[in-house]
N, C-alpha and C positions, 0 to 999 in steps of 0.2 A: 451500131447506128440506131437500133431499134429502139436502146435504154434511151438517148437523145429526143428521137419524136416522144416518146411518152412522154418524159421532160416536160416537154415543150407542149403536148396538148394537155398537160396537167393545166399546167399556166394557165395557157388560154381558157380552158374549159373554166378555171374556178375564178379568173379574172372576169368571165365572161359573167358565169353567177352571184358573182358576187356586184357588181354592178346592178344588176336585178335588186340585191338584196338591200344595197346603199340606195336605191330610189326607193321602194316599197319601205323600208323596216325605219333606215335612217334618215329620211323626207328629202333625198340629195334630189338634184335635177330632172325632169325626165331626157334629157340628154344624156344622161347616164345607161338610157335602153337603146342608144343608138350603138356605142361603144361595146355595150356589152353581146347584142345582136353580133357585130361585127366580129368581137370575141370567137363567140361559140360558134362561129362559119370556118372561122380559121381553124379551131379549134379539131371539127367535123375533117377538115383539111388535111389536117397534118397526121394524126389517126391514120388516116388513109395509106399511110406513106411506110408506115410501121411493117417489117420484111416476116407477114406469116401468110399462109396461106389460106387461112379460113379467118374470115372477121370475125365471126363469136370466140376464137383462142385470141386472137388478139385482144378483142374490150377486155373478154374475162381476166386478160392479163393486167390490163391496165387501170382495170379496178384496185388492183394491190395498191400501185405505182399511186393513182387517184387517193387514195388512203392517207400514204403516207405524204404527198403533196398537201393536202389539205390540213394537216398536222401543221406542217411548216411553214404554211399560209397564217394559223393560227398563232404561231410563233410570232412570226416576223411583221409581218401586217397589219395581224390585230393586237399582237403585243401578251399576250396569253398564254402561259406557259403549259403545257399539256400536261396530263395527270400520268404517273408512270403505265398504268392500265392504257392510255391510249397509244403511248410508244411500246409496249409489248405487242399489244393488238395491232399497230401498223407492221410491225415485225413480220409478225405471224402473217401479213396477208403479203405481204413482199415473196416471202419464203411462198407461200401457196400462188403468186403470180409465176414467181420462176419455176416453178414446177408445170405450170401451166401451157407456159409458155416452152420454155425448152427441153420439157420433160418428155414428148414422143422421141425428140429428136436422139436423146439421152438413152432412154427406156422402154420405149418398145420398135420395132424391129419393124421394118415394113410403113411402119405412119411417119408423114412428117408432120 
């Protein structure tokens, strides 16, 4: 359930900033910082929801997950095909999210 909410506060978080970035960078509406406020609350939200026991293993987790969301966004969204350096690089931080995240549980004895 956990892989889910990250899912989903990727969304929201870069849906959130990224409305910021369509009013500021691309002159969209300032209606555009209403959506995007509402975004990143929801965003803050759902985070919350993610099954660890200390919030700093969690963000640090979903830094990875944020990586590779953002790759995908770049993809789909903005129509950009990513450089193979940036999908190795999301890779890599995937792999060091799951370790982050499930790696006490995994490998050392005593922490969860």
């Amino acid at each position: 359930m956990s892989a889910l909410y990250f899912l989903i506060a990727a969304v929201l978080e870069i849906g959130g900033c990224y409305a910021f970035w369509a009013w500021l960078k691309l002159g969209k509406s300032p209606l555009w910082l209403g959506v995007g406020a509402v975004s990143l609350v929801l965003f803050a939200i759902v985070l919350t929801r993610v099954e660890a026991e200390f919030a700093g293993r969690a963000y640090a987790a979903y830094g990875g997950v944020y990586i590779a969301s953002s790759l995908l966004w770049l993809a789909l969204i903005e129509r950009t095909r990513p450089y193979w350096t940036d999908l190795v690089g999301a890779g890599m931080c995937l792999l060091g999210a799951a370790l982050i995240f499930w790696g006490p549980k995994l490998f050392v004895s005593g922490q969860t």
